[in-house]
ZALUM-671286 format. One record per residue (C-alpha): residue in three letters; x, y, z. Coordinates in steps of 0.25 Angstrom, whole numbers, padded with zeros to 4 digits. Layout:
N
{ALA; {X; Y; Z}}
...
***
This chain:
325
{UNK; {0025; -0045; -0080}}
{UNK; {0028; -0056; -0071}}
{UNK; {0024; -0056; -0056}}
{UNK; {0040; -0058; -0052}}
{UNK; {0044; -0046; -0059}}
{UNK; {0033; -0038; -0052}}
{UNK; {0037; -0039; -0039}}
{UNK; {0040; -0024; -0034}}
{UNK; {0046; -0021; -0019}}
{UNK; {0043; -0004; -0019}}
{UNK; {0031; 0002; -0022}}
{UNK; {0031; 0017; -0025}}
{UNK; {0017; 0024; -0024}}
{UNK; {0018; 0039; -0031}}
{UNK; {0008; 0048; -0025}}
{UNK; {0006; 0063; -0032}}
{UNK; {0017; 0067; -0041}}
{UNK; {0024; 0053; -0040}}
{UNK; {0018; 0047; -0052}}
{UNK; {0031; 0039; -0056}}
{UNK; {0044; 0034; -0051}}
{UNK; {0057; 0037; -0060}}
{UNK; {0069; 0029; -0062}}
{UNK; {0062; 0014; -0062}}
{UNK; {0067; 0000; -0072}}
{UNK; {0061; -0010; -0076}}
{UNK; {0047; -0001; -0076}}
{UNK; {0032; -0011; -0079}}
{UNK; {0018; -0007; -0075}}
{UNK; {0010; -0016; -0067}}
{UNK; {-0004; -0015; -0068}}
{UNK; {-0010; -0024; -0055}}
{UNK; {-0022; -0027; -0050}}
{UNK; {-0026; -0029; -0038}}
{UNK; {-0038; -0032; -0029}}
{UNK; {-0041; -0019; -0025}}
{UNK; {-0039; -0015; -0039}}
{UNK; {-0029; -0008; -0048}}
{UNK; {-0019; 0001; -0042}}
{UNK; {-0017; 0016; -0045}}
{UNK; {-0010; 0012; -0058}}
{UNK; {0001; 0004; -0065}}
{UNK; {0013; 0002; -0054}}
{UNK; {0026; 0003; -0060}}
{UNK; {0036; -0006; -0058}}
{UNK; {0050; -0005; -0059}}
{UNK; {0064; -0005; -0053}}
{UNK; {0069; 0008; -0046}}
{UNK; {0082; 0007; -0036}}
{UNK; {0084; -0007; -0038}}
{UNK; {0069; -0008; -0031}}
{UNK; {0057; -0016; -0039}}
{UNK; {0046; -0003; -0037}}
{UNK; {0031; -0002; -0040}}
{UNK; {0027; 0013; -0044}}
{UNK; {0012; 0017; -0041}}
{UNK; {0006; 0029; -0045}}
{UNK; {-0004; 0033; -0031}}
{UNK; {-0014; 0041; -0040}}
{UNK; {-0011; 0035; -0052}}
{UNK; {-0007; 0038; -0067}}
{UNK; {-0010; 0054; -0069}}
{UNK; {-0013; 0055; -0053}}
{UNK; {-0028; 0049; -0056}}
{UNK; {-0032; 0043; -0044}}
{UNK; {-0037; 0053; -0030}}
{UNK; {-0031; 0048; -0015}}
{UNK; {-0045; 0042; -0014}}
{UNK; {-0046; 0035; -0024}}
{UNK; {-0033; 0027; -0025}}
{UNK; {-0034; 0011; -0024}}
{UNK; {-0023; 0011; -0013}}
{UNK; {-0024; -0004; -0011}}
{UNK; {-0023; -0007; -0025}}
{UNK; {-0010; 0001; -0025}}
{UNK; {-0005; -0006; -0013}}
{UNK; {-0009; -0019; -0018}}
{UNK; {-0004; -0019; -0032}}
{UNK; {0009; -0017; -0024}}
{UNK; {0010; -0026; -0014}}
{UNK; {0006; -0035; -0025}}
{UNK; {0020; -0032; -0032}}
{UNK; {0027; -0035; -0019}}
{UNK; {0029; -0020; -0014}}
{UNK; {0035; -0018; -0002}}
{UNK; {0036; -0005; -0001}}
{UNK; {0028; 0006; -0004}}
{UNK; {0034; 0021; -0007}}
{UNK; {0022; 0029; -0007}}
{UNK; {0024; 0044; -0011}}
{UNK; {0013; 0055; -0009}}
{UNK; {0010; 0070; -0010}}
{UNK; {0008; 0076; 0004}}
{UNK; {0005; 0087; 0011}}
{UNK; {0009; 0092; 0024}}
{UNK; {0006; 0096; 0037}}
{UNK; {0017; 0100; 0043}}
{UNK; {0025; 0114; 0041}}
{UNK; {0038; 0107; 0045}}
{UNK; {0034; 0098; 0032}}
{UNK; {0035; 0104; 0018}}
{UNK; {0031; 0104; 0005}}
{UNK; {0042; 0098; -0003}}
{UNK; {0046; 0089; 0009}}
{UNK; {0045; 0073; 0010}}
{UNK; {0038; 0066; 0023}}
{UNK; {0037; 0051; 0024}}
{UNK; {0027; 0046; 0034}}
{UNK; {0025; 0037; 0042}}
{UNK; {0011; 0040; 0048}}
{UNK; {-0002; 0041; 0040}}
{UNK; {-0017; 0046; 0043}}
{UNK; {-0027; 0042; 0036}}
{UNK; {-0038; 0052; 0032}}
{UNK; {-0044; 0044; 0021}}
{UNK; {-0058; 0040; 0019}}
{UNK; {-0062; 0032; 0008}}
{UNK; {-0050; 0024; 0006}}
{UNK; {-0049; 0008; 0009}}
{UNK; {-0036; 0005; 0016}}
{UNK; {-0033; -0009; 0017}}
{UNK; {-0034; -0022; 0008}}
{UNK; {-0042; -0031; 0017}}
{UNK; {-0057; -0032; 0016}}
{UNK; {-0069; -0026; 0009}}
{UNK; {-0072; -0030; -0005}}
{UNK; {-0057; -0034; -0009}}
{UNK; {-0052; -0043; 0002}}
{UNK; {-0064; -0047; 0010}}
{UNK; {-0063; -0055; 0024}}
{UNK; {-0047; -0051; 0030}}
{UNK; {-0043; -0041; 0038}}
{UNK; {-0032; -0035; 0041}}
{UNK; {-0026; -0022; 0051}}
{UNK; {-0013; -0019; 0047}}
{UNK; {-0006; -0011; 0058}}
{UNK; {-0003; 0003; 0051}}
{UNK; {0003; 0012; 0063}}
{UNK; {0015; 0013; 0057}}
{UNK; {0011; 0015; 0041}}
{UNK; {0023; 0017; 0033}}
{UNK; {0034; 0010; 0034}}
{UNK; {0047; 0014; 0043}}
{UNK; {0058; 0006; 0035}}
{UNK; {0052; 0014; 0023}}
{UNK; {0050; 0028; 0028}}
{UNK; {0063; 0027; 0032}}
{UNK; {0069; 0026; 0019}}
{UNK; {0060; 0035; 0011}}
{UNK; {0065; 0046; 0022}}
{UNK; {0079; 0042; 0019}}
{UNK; {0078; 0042; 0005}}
{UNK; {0072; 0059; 0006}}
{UNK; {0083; 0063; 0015}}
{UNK; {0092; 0058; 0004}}
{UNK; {0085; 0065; -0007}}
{UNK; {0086; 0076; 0002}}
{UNK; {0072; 0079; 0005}}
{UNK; {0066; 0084; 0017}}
{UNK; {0059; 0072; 0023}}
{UNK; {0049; 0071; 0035}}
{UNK; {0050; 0055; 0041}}
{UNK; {0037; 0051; 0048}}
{UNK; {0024; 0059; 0048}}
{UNK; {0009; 0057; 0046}}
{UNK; {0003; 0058; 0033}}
{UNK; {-0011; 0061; 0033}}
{UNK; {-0019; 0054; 0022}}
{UNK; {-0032; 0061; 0019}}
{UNK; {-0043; 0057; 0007}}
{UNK; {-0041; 0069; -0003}}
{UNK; {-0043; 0071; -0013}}
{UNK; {-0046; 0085; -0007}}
{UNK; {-0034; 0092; 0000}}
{UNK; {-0037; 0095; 0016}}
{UNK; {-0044; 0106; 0021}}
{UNK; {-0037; 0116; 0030}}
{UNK; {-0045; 0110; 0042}}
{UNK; {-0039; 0095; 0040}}
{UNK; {-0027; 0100; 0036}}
{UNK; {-0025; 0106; 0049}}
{UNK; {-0030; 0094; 0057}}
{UNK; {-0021; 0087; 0051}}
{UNK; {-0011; 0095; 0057}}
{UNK; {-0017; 0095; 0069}}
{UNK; {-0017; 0079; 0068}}
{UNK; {0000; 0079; 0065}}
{UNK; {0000; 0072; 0053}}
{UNK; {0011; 0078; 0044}}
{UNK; {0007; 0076; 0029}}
{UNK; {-0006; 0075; 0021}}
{UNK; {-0010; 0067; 0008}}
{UNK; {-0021; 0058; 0003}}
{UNK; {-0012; 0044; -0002}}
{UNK; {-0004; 0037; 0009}}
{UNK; {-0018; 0030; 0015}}
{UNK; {-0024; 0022; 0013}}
{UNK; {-0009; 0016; 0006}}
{UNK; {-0002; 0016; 0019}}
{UNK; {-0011; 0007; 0025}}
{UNK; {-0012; -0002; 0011}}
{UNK; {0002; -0005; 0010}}
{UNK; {0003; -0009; 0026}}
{UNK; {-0008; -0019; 0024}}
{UNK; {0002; -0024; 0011}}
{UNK; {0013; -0024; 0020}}
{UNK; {0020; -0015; 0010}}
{UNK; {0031; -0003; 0018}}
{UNK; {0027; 0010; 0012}}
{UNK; {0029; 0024; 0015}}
{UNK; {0027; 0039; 0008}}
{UNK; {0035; 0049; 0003}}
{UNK; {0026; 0060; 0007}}
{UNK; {0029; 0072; -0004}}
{UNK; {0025; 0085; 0004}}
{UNK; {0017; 0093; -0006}}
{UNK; {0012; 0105; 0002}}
{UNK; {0005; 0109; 0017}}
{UNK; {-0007; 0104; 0015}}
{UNK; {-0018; 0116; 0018}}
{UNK; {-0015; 0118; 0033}}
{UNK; {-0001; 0128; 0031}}
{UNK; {-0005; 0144; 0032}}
{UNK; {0006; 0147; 0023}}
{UNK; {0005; 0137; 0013}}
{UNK; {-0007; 0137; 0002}}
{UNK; {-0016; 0124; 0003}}
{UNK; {-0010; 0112; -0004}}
{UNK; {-0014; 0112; -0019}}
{UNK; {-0011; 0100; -0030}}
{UNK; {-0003; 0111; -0039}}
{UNK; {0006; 0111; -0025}}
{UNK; {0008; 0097; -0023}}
{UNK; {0011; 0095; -0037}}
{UNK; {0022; 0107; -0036}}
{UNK; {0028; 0101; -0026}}
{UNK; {0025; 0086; -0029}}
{UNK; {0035; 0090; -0042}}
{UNK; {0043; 0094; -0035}}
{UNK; {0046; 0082; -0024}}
{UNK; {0042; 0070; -0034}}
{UNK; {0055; 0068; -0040}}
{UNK; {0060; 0069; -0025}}
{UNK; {0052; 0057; -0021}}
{UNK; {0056; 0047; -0033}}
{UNK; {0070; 0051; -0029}}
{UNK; {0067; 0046; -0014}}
{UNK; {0060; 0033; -0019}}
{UNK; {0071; 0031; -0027}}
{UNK; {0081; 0032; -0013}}
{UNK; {0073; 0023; -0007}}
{UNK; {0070; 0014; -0015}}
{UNK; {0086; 0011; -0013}}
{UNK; {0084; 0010; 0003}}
{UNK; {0074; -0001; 0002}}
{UNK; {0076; -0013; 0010}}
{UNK; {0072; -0026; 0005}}
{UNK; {0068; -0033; 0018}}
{UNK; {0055; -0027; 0024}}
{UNK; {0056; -0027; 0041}}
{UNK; {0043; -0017; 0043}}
{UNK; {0030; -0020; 0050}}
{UNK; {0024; -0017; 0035}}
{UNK; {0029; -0029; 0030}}
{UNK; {0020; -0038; 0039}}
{UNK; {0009; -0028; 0042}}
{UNK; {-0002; -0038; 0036}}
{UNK; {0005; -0051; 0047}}
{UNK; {-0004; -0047; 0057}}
{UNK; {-0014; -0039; 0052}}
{UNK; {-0023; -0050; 0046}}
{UNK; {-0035; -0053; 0056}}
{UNK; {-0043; -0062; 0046}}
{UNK; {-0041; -0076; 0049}}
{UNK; {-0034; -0081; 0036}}
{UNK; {-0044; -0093; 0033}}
{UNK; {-0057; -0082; 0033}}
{UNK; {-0050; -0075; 0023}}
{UNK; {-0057; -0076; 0011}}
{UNK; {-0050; -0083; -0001}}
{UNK; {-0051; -0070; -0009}}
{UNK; {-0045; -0060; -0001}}
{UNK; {-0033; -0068; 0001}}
{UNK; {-0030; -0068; -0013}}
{UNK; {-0034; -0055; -0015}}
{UNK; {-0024; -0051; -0004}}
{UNK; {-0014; -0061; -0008}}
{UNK; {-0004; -0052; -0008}}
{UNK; {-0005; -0045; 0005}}
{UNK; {-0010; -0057; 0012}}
{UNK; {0000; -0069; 0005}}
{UNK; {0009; -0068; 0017}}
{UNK; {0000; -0070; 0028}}
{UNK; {-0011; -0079; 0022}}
{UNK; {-0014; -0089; 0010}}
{UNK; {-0022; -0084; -0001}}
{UNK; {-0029; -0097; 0000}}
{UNK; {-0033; -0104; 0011}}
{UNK; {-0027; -0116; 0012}}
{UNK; {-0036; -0128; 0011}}
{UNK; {-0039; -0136; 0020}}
{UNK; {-0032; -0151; 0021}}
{UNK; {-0042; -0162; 0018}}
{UNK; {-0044; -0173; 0029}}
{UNK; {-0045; -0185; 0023}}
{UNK; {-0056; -0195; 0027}}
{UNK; {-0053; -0209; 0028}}
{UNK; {-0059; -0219; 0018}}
{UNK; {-0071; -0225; 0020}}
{UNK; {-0072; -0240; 0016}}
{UNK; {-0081; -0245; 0007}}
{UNK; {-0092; -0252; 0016}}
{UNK; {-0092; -0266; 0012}}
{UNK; {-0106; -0271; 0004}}
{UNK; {-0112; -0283; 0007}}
{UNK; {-0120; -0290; -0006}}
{UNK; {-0135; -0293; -0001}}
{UNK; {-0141; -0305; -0007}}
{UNK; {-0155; -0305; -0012}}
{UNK; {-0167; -0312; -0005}}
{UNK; {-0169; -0321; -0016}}
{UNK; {-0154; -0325; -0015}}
{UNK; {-0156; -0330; -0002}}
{UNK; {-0147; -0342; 0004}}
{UNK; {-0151; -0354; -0002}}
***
């Protein structure tokens, strides 16, 4: 496959129950490496709604691979080594709400991060020693973006909830009724265990991205409603799956081409590392996150040029026994 013909604009990561996309040409598998390692499978390119898309299985092939154990910057990567610009991320969610119900679409625009043993971000430790890097992340998902994906539900006629906080926890392990009340108590909206530490990953990768969060059940907190089981999920991820490749699909035709959010630039000022003490490595490393805002090799430095030394001129001795006569 030749690097031109790779190049891909939309990413679409399938969380629970999403596990391939329908209706794509011009279908190839790329199998990338990266320096975080290999994703959670093959992408799959190909062309749906006139829109070059990279499809990428969350959990992988047969749904092996837990929340926590993910390699989220390997996903992120892979794709923003494609040229993604967008990233449709769709997930399995619970809710918190009763005014939000099973069967029912939110896209958020908030997230809370519960995790605890995940790395979120690309710069330092072992991979990319010696830069740093804050991204600013109070606004996560990307306006222009949710904007569309709410349009495109409203046209296929599902009940959608614009904005809301998605609470992302470290699972596997469903919540407890104790943490599932003080998440309600907190007014987050929605639960699940996938959208963090990928949020945070494809801002620093300067890449949009939003969710189509599927509302699978009510979490454990609801009197009336039995605590959230996988068979339940399943029953209703059935159910709504079909519904969200549909929603991609309208969106997909809404896409502008020109970028004009903060997400396209979030790495501009975010780099604090002066750019000559950034070692040699982790530039290349990060050559594609980093290409616009510094050279992958340092430049090197122009040599002065000393002026000639003339040769000292010699004078020829004459030997004592050669004296003047």
């Amino acid at each position: 496959m030749k690097k031109g013909s790779m190049h891909t604009t939309v990413g679409i990561i399938g969380g629970s129950g999403l596990y391939e996309i329908d209706g794509l040409s011009n279908i190839r598998e790329y199998h990338p490496t990266t320096p975080y390692g290999r994703p959670s499978g093959p992408l799959v390119l190909g062309t749906l709604e006139g829109m070059q898309v990279a499809f990428l299985s969350r959990h992988g092939q047969g749904h092996r691979i837990a929340p926590s154990d993910i390699n989220y910057r390997a996903n992120i990567f892979a794709l923003k080594q494609l040229g993604v610009e967008w990233i449709l991320s769709v997930s399995a969610v619970g809710s918190m709400r009763e005014d939000i119900q099973p069967g029912q679409i939110v896209i958020p625009d908030q997230f809370f991060d519960q995790t605890r043993h995940r790395i979120n971000t690309f710069f330092g430790g072992p991979v990319a020693p010696g830069v740093v890097a804050h991204v600013g992340f109070a606004d996560p998902v990307c306006p222009d973006l949710a904007r569309l994906l709410a349009d495109a539900c409203r046209q296929q006629d599902v009940v959608v909830h614009r904005g809301g906080t998605y609470v992302c926890i470290e699972g596997p392990q469903f919540s407890s009724k104790g943490e599932s009340r003080i998440y309600r108590q907190w007014g987050v909206d929605v639960i699940g265990m996938t959208n963090v530490p990928e949020a945070k990953l494809a801002r620093e990768a300067e890449i949009c991205y939003s969710t189509i969060a599927m509302v699978t059940d009510y979490d454990c907190w609801h009197e009336t409603h039995e605590s959230v089981t996988v068979e339940a999920i399943l029953e209703t991820l059935h159910r709504n799956v079909e519904c969200a490749k549909q929603i991609i699909r309208t969106a997909l035709t809404s896409l502008p081409i020109e970028r004009n959010c903060p997400c396209e630039s979030a790495l501009k000022m975010a780099l604090v590392t002066p750019q000559h003490l950034i070692p040699l490595t982790t530039r290349r490393r990060l050559a594609p996150l980093l290409a616009r805002y510094i050279e992958s090799s340092p430049p090197r430095p122009n040599r002065v040029k000393r002026p000639s030394k003339r040769p000292q001129r010699r004078l020829a001795l004459v030997p004592k026994s050669q004296g003047r006569k």
